[in-house]
N, C-alpha and C positions, 0 to 999 in steps of 0.2 A: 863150851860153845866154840867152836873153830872160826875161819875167818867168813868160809863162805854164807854162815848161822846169821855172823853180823852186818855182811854185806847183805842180806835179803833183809834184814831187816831196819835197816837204815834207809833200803829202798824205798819199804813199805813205809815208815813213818815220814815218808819226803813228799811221797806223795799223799797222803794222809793231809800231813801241814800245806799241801799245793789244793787240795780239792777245798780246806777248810778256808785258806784265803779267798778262794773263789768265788767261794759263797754269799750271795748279797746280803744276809742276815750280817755274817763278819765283818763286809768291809761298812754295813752301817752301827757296828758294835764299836770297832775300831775307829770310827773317825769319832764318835763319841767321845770314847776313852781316848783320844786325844786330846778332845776339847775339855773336857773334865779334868784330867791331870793336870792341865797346864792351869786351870781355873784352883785346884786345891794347891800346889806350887806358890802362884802369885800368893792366895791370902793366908796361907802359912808364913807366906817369907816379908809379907808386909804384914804381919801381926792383926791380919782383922779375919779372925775362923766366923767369928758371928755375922759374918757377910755371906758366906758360904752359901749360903740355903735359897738365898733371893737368885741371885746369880745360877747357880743349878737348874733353877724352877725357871728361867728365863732360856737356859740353853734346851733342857727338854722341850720346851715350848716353842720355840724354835726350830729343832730337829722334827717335830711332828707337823710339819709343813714340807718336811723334804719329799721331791719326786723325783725319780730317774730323770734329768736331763744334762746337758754338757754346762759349760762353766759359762757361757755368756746367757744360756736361759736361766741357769740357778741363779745369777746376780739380777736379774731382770727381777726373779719370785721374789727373793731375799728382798729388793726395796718395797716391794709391793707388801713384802709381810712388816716390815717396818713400820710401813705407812697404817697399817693396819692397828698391829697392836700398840703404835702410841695413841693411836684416837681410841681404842678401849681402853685402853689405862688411864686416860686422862676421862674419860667417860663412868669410870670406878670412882677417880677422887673427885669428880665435880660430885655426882651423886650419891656417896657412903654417906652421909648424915644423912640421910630421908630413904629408907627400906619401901616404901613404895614405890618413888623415884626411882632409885635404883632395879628393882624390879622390871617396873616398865624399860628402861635403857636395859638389861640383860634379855626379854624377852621381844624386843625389838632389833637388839643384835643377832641376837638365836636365830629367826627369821628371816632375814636378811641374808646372813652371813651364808649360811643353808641354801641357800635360792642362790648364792651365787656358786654354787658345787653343779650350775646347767653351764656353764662356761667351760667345765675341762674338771681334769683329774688333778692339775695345777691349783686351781682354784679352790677345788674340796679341799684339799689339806691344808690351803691357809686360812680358811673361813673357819675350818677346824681347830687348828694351833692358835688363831685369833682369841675363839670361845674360852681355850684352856690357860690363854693367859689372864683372860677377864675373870676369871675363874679364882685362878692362884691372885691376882693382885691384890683380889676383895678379900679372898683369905689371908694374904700378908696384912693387908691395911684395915683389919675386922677391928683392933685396936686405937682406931683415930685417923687425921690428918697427918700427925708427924710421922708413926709408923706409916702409912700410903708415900709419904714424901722420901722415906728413906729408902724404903724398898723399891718401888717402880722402878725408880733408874738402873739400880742392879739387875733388873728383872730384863731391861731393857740393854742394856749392857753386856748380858748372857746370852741373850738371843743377837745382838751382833756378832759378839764374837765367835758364836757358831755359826752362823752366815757365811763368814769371812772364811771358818776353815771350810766348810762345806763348797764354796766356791774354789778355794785351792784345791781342794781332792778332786775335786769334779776336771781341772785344767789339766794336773799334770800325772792321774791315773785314769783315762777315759774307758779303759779298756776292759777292767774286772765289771761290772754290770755287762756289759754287752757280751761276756763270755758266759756269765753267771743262766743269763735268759734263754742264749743259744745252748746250753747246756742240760738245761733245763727243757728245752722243747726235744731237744734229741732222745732224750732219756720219755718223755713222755710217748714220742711216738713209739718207742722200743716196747713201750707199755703197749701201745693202739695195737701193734701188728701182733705180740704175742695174743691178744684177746682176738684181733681178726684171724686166727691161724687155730684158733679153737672151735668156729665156726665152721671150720673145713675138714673137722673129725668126721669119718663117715662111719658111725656108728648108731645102732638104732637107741632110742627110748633116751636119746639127748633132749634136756630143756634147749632148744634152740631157743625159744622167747626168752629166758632170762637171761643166757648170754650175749644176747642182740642189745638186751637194755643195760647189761655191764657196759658192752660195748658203746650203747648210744651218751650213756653219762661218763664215761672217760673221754669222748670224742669232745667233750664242751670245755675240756681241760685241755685238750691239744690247741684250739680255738682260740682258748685264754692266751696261752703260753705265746700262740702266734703273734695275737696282737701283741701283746705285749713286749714281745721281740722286736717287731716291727719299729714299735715307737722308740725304742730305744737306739737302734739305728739307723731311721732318720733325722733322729732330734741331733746327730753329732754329726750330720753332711752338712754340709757349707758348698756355697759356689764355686771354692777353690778346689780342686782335686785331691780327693780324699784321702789320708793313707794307705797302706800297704794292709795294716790288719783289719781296717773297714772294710776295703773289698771284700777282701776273702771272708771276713763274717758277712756280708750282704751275699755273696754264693753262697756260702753255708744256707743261709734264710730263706734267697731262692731256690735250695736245692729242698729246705723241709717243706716249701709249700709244693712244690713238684711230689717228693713225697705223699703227703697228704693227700693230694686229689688222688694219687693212684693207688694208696692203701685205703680208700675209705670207698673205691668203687668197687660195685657189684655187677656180675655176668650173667648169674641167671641164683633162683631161688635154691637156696642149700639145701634145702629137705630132697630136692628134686636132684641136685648134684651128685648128693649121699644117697640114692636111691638108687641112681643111674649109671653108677661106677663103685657100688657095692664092690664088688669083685675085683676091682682094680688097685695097684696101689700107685692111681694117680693123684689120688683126690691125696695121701699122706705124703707123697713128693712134694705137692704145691704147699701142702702144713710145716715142712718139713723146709721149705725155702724159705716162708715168710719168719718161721722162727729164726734162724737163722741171721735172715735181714734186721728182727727185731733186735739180736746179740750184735749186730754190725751197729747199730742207733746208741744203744750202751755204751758200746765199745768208742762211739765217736763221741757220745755226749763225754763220757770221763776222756778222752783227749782233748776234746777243748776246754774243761778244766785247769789242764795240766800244760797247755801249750804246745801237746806232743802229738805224734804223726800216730794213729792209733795203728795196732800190729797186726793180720791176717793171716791165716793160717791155710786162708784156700778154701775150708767147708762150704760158703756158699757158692763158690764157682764148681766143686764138684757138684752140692745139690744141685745146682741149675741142669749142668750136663748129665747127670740122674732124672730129672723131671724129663728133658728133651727125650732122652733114650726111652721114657716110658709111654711120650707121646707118640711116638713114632712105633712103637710097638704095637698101641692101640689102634692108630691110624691102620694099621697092614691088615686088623681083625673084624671083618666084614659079619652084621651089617653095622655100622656107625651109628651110635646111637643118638639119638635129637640135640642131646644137646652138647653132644661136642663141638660145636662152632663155640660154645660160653665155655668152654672145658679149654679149649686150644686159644681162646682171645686171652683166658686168664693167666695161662703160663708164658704168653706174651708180656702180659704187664707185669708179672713177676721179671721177667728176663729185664723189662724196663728198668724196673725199680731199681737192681742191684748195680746197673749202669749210673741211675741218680747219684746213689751214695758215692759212687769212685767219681762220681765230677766233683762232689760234696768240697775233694779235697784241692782242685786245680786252681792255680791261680782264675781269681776274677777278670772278666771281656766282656766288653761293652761300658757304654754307659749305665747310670745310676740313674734309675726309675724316680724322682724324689712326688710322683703326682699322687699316692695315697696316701701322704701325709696326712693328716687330720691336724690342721692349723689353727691357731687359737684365734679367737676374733682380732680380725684388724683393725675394728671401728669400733667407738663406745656405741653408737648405733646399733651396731652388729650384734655387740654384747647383749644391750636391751631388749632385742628381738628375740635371742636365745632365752634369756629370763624368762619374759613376756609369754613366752609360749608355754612355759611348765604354770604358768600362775592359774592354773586350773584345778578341779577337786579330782579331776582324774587321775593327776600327774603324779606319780610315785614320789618324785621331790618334793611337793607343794604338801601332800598329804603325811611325807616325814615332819618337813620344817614344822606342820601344825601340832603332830605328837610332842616334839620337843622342847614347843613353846610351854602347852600343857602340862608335861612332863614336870618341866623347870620350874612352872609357875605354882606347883603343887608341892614340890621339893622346897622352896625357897619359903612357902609361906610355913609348911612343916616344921625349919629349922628357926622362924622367928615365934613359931608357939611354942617350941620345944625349949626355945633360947641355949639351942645348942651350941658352944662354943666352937667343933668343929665341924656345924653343919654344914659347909659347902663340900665336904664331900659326898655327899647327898648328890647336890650337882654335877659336881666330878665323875661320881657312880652314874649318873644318867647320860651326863654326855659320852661317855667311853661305850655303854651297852646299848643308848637307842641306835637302830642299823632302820635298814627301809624295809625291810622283810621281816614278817616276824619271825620265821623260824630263824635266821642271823641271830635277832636280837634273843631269841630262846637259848640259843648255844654260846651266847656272849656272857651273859647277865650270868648262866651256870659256872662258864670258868671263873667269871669274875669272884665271883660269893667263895669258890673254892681257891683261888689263887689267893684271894685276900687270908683267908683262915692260912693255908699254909706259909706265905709270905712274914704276918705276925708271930707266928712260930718260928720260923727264922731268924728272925729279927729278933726275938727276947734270945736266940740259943746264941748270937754273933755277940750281942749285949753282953751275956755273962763270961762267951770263952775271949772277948778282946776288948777288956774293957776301957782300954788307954782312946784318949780321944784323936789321934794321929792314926790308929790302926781304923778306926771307927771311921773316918775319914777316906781314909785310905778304899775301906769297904763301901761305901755310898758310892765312889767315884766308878765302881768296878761294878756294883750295881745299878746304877746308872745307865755306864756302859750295855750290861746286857739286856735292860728292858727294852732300849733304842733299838739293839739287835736285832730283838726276837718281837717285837710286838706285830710286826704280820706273819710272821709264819709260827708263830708259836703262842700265842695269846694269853695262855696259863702260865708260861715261865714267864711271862714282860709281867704279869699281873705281880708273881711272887716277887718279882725283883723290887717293883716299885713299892710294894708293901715294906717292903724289910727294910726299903730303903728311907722311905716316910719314917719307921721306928727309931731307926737310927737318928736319921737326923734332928727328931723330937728328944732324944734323949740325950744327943748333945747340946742342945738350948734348954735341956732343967727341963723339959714340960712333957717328959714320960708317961708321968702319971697317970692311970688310965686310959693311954692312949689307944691298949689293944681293943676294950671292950667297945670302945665309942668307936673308933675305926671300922670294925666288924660290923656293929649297930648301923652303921649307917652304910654302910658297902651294901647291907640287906633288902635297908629302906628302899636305896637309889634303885637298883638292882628291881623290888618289888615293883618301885611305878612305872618303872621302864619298861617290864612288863605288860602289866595293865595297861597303861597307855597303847602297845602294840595289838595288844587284843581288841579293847574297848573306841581307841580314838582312831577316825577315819583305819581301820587298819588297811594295809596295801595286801588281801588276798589273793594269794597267785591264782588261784579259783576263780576270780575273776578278771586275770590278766592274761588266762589261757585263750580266748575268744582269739584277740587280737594280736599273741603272739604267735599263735597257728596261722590264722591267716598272712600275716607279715611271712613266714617259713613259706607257706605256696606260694605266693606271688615272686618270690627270692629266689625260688627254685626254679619259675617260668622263665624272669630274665635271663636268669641262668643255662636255660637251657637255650632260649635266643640269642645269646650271644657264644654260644659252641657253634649252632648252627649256622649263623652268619660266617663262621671260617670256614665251615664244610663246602658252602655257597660261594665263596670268594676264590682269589687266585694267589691270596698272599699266605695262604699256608694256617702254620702253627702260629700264632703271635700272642706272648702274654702281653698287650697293651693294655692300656687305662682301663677300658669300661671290661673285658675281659676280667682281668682281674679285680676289680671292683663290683662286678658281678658275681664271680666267685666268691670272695672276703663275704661280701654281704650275705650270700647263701646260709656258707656254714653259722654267719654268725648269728642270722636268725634261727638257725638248726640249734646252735647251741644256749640262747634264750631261751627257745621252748625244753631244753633238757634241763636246765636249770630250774626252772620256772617249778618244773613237774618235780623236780628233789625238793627242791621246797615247799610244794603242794601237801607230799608225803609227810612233814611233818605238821601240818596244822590242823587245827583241831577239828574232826570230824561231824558235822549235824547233817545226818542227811546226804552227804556227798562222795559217799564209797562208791555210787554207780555211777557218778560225773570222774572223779580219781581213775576209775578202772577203765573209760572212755577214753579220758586224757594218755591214758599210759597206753594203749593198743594204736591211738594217732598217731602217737611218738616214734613209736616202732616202726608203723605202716612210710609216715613222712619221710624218717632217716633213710628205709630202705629207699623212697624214691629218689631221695638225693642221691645216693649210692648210685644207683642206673645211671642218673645226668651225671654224673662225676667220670661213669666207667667211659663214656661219650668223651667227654670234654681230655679223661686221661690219653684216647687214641689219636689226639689231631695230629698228631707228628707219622702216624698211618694214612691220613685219609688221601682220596685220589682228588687232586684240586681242582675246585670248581664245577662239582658231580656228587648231586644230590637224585635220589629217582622221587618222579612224583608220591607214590605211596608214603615213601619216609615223610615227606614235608607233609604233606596230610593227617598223617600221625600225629605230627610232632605239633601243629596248629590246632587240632583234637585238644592234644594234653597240652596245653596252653590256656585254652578255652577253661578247659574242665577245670583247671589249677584256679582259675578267676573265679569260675562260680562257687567254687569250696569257700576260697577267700571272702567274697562275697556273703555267704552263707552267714558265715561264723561273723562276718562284720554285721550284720542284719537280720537276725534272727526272725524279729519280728516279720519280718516280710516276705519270709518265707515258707511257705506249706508243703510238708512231705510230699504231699502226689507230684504237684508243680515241680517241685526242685527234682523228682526223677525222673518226672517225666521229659523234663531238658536235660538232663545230664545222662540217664543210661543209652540214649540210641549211637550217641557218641562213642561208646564201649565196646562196638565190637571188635571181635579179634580179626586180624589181618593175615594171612598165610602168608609169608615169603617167597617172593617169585623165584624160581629156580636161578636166573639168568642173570639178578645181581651177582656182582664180585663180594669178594671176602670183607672190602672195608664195608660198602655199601649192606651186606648183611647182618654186620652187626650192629649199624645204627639202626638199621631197623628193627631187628632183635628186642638192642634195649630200647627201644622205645614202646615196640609191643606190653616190654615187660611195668614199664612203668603204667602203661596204660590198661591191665592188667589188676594195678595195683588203687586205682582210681573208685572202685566199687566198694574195697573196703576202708579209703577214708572219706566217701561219701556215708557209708554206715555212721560211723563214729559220727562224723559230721551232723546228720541228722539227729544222733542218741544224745550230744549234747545239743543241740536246739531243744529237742524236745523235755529235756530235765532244766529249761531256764537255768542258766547258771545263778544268776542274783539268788533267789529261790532256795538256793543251797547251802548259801555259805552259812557259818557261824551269826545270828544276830547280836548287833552291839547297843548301846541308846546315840550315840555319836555317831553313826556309819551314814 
């Protein structure tokens, strides 16, 4: 091997170790196994291993409260989870002598703790990690008061001292999360434009509908990703003036949402595009860009990985001036076909987009937007009201915390008929697999049952090949480490870890002994009610959340389209301000509920509701597209002519305004509405409007897309009606608790 052999390949594995730091799975594997090494150190070197295990089981429970934020909110969470899990722990040892007592205070926790995950994202995981240590305490102290008395504290002890590093990481590395997410979105949308650039194949006997719906369910992952990003950096601006890598990742984040609106806008219907430029090869220039821009989104996502200025070769600037060349060809070939005004707007917005990405990379100007924060209550009032409001049988929260109670209180009395020694994993198994949806909890409860089996095997194969209790040790702390890792993004390796890692540490305290079968036993049990409970108890059928998340999507889309319109009408231009943007955020994120909403539709169990399913999925499609239109609108304001709007457009655009309400309307109120009635208010609205020769080019194409969206208003008045008239309730699965 020569030298240049070794030099490529030292590159390659630099960067390799630069993308695997980056990773948020690692750097929470990593502060783990920090916390952990230095936890097996101390009671190695002070001679107490049989302290080991409380302390562990106190730092995991701990770390299972951490969320993405900077170091003055993690110290904020950290007391609040303190204050937490000493009132459960001390709530385990008032009550262990009395199993009914106890009960009641576990399924009074349960409920409680649950109902307060309406407060924030913050909140869910320590209500969570709260559960898991009341959990583990009762399992330490199943033995008595003296075992409760000696463990708790260790328990308690292990969860500060993961606090404390958790707070250190979070002060003086603030930067790996916030590139991990941005990284992550770049790469996602690289994903959106390759599947939107397959939409623009113009070839016959293409599924367009099913690549519309790849498309509409990757879009709720872009969505994800956004917010997501978003919170991340805001939660690390402060009033003082931010650093140098904040800006430039806040432009990074307003460059993917500038992205976004203008790769998810549509110009005119594809069938009709690929029908209309058959012959051309314009329509594989514009495919032929967007791919392109999707390899630019790769290429940037692995640069902010890696820290580095990602490298260009030029391809998309020559496609651009490829596409131009062939517009302009077509332009000179009389007669011009209809719809090249949506032919010529779209290689605009292509031309836009590739300009986004080279801002992607320029230092950040201006100030820092900090108004769509989502802030956590400021008042325990505040708090109360948010509670207050989920405490209803509708509320997807209220109707989890009730599964859970149920759940727990069926597990709990199981393992005092059983007098199972290691019954609380029964609980364990249920609080990990119930989720608020069942098909989550269908795919949770699977991994679980198979992580557990292969984990146990694991764990007997690490037993035999290292048997010294130091290596053993050594192993727990390393598996440890990678359950913390990997338990959101990989849920079957966090499951095998912590199995092999329970083996272990039962077999360095003597109590091996059958540990596999009962383990397994009861991973199945928890596992089975968690189950049932999802099925049978109040279940949260997306079938029946579809009503109101369709209508929540139209009315998002109406705003949405009134606050583009309001800058078309005004004199101050382009302006991403507050209600603008917030307008948009909330569009897509109702767009992306209902895409969600309908994947998890598809997995639940079917009585009767394959022709409400096959409704929902043609809404989805009909919806996204019209968001697409308002999106291709909202992507032009940096075109439009200021403060010239023609009457006809406004008239349209108050039409589909209207129409967007009564749909919502509709789906809100089933009952009160009758077919003939609801068309015969909604179709006169629907006629089509010709283009006046005498608008200008901006002016043309909001009328365009507005036609088009309004176009599109008859077929989800269909769907609209076809679910009215199949009563959703009607449909779903019956349970005896529903």
């Amino acid at each position: 091997m020569n030298y240049f052999s070794l030099t490529g390949l030292d590159e390659r594995l630099r960067r390799a170790r630069q993308r695997t730091q980056n990773h948020e799975g690692y750097t929470r594997g990593a502060r783990a196994l920090v916390a952990l090494t230095c936890v097996l150190i101390f009671d190695w070197l002070s001679q107490r291993q049989g302290e080991l295990m409380p302390v562990l089981l106190g730092v995991i429970a701990s770390a299972l409260t951490e969320t993405d934020d900077n170091w003055q909110g993690r110290l904020r969470a950290q007391v609040i989870t303190m204050v937490a899990f000493t009132l459960v722990a001390l709530a385990v040892w008032l009550t262990l002598p009395w199993p009914a007592l106890l009960l009641a205070v576990l399924l009074l926790s349960a409920f409680t703790l649950t109902m307060l995950g309406a407060l924030g994202e913050r909140y869910r995981a320590i209500a969570f990690g709260a559960m898991v240590l009341f959990i583990y305490s009762a399992l330490a102290a199943q033995t008595g008061h003296s075992q409760a008395s000696s463990s708790t504290p260790l328990m308690l002890a292990g969860a500060v001292w993961y606090g404390l590093v958790s707070v250190l990481w979070s002060a003086v590395m603030p930067q790996a999360p916030v590139r991990h997410r941005l990284s992550k979105l770049y790469a996602l949308l690289g994903q959106y434009l390759h599947l939107k650039a397959q939409l623009l194949e113009p070839v016959h006997e293409v599924d367009l509908a099913q690549r519309r719906m790849a498309l509409v369910l990757h879009n709720a992952r872009v969505v994800e990703a956004l917010n997501n990003t978003k919170e991340s950096l805001f939660s690390r601006l402060s009033q003082s003036q931010p650093p140098s890598w904040l800006l430039m990742s806040m432009q990074q984040y307003l460059a993917a949402q500038d992205i976004h609106e203008r790769a998810s806008s549509s110009h005119e219907d594809y069938q009709v595009l690929s029908t209309a430029f058959f012959h051309s090869d314009a329509l594989y220039r514009c495919q032929r860009v967007l791919t392109l821009l999707g390899e630019q989104a790769f290429r940037l996502a692995i640069a902010i990985r890696a820290q580095a200025v990602p490298v260009h070769q030029g391809a998309t600037a020559r496609a651009i001036a490829d596409l131009h060349a062939a517009m302009d060809h077509l332009a000179g070939l009389p007669p011009v076909h209809r719809s090249w005004p949506a032919l010529n707007a779209l290689s605009h917005n292509l031309t836009a987009l590739a300009r986004v990405f080279a801002g992607a990379l320029k230092p950040f100007e201006g100030s820092v937007d900090q108004s769509l924060l989502d802030r956590q209550p400021g008042t325990l009032l505040e708090a109360w009201t948010r509670v207050r409001t989920q405490l209803q049988a509708g509320s997807p929260l209220f109707r989890h915390a009730t599964r859970l109670v149920v759940s727990l209180a069926l597990g709990f009395c199981i393992m005092q008929a059983t007098h199972d020694p290691h019954g609380y994993w029964i609980l364990l198994t249920i609080l990990f697999v119930s989720q608020q949806q069942y098909a989550a909890t269908l795919t949770r409860l699977t991994q679980r049952i198979s992580g557990t089996a292969l984990g146990l095997s694991l764990g007997w194969a690490l037993i035999q090949l290292f048997p010294t209790p130091m290596m053993q040790s050594v192993l727990i702390v390393v598996l440890g480490a990678v359950f913390l890792g990997s338990r959101h993004t990989r849920y079957l390796l966090a499951t095998v870890a912590v199995s092999a890692l329970l083996l272990l540490s039962f077999h360095q305290m003597g109590m091996g002994q059958g540990v596999i079968p009962t383990r397994l036993l009861d991973t199945v049990v928890g596992s089975v009610i968690a189950g049932l409970a999802a099925w049978l108890v109040l279940p949260n059928w997306q079938l029946r959340q579809w009503p109101g998340l369709a209508a929540r999507a139209l009315r998002t889309q109406a705003i949405y389209l009134h606050e583009i319109l309001t800058q078309y009408q005004t004199q101050a231009g382009k302006q991403d301000n507050l209600s603008y943007r917030l307008a948009r955020r909330n569009a897509h994120n109702a767009d992306a509920a209902l895409s969600s909403a309908y994947s998890a539709m598809l997995k639940e169990p079917s009585r009767g509701g394959s022709a409400q399913k096959e409704a929902s999925g043609r809404f989805l499609i009909f919806s996204h597209t019209l968001l697409n239109y308002i999106s291709a609108i909202g992507a032009h304001r940096d075109e439009l002519v200021l403060g010239q709007i023609d009457a006809v457009s406004l008239a349209c655009a108050e039409t589909l305004q209207r129409q967007l309400d009564l749909l919502a309307f509709a789906l809100d109120h089933p009952q009160d509405v009758s077919s003939d009635a609801f068309s015969k208010d909604l179709l006169p609205h629907v006629a089509k409007v010709h283009s006046p020769s005498v608008l200008g080019d901006m002016q043309l194409l909001l009328h365009t897309q507005l036609q088009l969206a309004l176009q599109l208003v008859p077929n989800l008045m269909e769907q609209v009606m076809l679910m009215v008239k199949l009563r959703l309730p009607a449909l779903v699965p019956k349970s005896p608790l529903v």
